[in-house]
NUMISE-63766 format. One line per field, with one value per residue: residue number from 1; residue in one letter; x, y, z of N, C-alpha, C, O in turn. Coordinates in steps of 0.2 Angstrom, whole numbers. Each point is the difference from the previous one (the first is absolute). Example, Ala and Ser with C-alpha at 12.3 -4.5 7.8 and 13.67 -1.06 7.14 Angstrom:
<sites>
mimi = [1 2];
vonu = [A S];
n_x = [66 -7];
n_y = [-28 6];
n_z = [39 -7];
ca_x = [-4 4];
ca_y = [6 6];
ca_z = [0 1];
c_x = [4 -4];
c_y = [6 5];
c_z = [0 3];
o_x = [5 3];
o_y = [-1 6];
o_z = [3 1];
</sites>
This chain:
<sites>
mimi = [1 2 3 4 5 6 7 8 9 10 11 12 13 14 15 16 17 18 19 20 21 22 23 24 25 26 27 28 29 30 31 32 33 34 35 36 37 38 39 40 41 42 43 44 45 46 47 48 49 50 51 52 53 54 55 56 57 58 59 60 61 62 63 64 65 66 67 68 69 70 71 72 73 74 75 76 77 78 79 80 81 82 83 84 85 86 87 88 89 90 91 92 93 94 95];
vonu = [X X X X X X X X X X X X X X X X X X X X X X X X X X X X X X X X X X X X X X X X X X X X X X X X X X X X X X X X X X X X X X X X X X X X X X X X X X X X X X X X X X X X X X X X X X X X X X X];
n_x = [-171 8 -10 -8 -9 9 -4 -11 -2 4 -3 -11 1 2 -7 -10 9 2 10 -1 -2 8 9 -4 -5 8 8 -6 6 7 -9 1 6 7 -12 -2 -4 3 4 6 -6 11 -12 5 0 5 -1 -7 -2 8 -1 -11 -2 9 -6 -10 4 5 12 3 -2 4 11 0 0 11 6 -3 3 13 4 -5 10 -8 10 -1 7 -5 6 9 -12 12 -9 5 1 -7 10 -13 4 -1 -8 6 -2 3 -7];
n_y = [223 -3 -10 7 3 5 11 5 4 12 9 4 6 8 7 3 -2 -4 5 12 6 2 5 8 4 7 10 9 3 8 10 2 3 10 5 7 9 9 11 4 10 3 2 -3 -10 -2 -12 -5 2 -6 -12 -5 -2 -10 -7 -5 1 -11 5 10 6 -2 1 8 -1 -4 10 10 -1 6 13 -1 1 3 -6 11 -2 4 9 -8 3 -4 7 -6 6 -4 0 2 8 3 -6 3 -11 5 -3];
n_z = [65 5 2 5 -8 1 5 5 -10 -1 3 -7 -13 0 2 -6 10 -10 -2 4 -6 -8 -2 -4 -10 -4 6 -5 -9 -5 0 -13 -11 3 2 -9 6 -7 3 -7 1 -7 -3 -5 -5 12 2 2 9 3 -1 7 13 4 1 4 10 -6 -4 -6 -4 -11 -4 -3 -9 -5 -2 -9 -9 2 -2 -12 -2 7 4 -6 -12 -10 -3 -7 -4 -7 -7 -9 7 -3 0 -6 2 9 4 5 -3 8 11];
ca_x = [1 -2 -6 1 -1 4 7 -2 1 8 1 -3 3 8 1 -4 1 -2 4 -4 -8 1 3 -5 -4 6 -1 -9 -2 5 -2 -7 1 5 2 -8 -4 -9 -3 -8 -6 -5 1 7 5 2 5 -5 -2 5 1 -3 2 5 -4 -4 3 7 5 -2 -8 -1 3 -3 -6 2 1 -7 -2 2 -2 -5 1 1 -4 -3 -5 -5 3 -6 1 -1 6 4 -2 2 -2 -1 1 10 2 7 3 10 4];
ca_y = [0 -7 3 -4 -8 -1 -1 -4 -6 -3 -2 -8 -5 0 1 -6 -6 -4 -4 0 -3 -5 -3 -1 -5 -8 -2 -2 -6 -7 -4 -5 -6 -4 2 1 -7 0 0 7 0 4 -1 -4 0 8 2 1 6 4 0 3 9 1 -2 5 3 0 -2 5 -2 -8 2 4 -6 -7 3 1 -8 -3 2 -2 -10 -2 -4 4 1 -5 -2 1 2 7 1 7 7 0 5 -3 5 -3 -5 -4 -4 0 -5];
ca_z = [7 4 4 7 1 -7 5 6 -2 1 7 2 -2 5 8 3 -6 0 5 5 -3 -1 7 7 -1 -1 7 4 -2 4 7 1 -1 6 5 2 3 -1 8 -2 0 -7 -10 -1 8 0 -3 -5 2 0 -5 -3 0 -4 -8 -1 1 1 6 7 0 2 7 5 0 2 6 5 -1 6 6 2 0 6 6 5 -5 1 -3 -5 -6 0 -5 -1 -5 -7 -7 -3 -6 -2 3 -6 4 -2 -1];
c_x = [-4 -4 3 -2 3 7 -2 0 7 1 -1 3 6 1 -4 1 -7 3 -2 -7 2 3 -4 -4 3 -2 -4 -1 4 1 -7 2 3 3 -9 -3 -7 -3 -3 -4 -6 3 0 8 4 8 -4 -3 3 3 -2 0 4 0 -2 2 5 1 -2 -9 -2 3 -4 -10 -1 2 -6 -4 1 -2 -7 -1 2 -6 -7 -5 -3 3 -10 3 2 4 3 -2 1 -1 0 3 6 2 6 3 8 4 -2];
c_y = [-5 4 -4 -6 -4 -4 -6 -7 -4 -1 -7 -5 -1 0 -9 -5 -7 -6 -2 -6 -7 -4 0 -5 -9 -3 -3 -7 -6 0 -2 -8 -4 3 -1 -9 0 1 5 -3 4 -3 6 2 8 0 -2 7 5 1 3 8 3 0 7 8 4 -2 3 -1 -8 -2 2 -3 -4 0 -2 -7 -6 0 -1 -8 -2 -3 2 1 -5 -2 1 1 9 -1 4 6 0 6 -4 3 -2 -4 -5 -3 1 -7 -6];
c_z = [3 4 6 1 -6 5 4 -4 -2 6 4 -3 3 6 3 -7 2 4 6 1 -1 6 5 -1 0 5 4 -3 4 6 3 0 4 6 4 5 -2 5 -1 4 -3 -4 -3 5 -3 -7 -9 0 -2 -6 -6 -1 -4 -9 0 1 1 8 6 2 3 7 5 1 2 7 6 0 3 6 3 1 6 4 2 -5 -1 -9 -6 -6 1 -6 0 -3 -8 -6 -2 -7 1 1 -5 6 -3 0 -5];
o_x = [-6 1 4 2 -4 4 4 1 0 2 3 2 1 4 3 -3 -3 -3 0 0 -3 -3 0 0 -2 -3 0 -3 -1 3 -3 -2 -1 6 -2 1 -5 -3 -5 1 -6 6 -4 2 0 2 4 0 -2 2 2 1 -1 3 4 -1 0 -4 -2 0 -2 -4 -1 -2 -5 -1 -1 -3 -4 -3 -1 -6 5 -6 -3 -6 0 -2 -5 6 -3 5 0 -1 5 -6 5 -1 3 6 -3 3 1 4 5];
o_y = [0 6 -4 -4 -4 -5 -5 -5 -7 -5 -4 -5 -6 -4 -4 0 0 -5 -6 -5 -4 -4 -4 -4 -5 -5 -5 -4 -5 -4 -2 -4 -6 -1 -3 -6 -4 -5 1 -6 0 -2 4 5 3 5 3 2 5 6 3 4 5 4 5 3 6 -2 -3 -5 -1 -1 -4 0 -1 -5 -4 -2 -5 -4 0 -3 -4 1 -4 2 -5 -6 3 -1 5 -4 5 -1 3 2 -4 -5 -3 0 -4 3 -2 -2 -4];
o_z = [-1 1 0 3 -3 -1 -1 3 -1 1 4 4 1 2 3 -6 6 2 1 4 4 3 4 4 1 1 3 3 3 3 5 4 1 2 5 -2 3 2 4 1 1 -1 2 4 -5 -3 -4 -6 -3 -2 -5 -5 -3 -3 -2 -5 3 4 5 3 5 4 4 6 4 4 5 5 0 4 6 1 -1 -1 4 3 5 -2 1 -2 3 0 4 -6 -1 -2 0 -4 -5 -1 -5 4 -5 -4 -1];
</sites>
């Protein structure tokens, strides 16, 4: 008989494909290399950030990080070193 965290781990493997993660991170890159003007005022800039989050965290989570990481990216901040959050235990770059 299958356990509930037996269940929640087919679930993980099927429901949160890896897909997501990947196309998302593709994107951030192909709009660093040919859309970004390098105008941040943090380092690392918000869409490096993000990516990161993305890496580290997956899709939902990173998403939502890099969100808050825009939002705090305006005319009015004083900008600076902010890194990104990292779990050091898991960190594997996908692309």
């Amino acid at each position: 008989m299958m356990g509930l965290s037996d269940f929640f781990k087919a679930a993980k493997k099927h429901v949160f494909k890896p897909w997501l993660k990947i196309i998302s991170m593709r994107m951030i890159v192909f709009y660093q290399k040919h859309l970004s003007r390098h105008t941040c005022m943090y380092y690392p800039t918000c869409s490096e950030y993000t990516l990161r989050c993305i890496n580290n965290y997956g899709f939902i989570i990173g998403f939502f990080l890099g969100c808050w990481r825009i939002l705090r990216c305006n005319p009015f901040t004083k900008g600076g070193y902010d890194p990104a959050p990292e779990n050091y235990f898991k960190v594997r770059w996908v692309y």
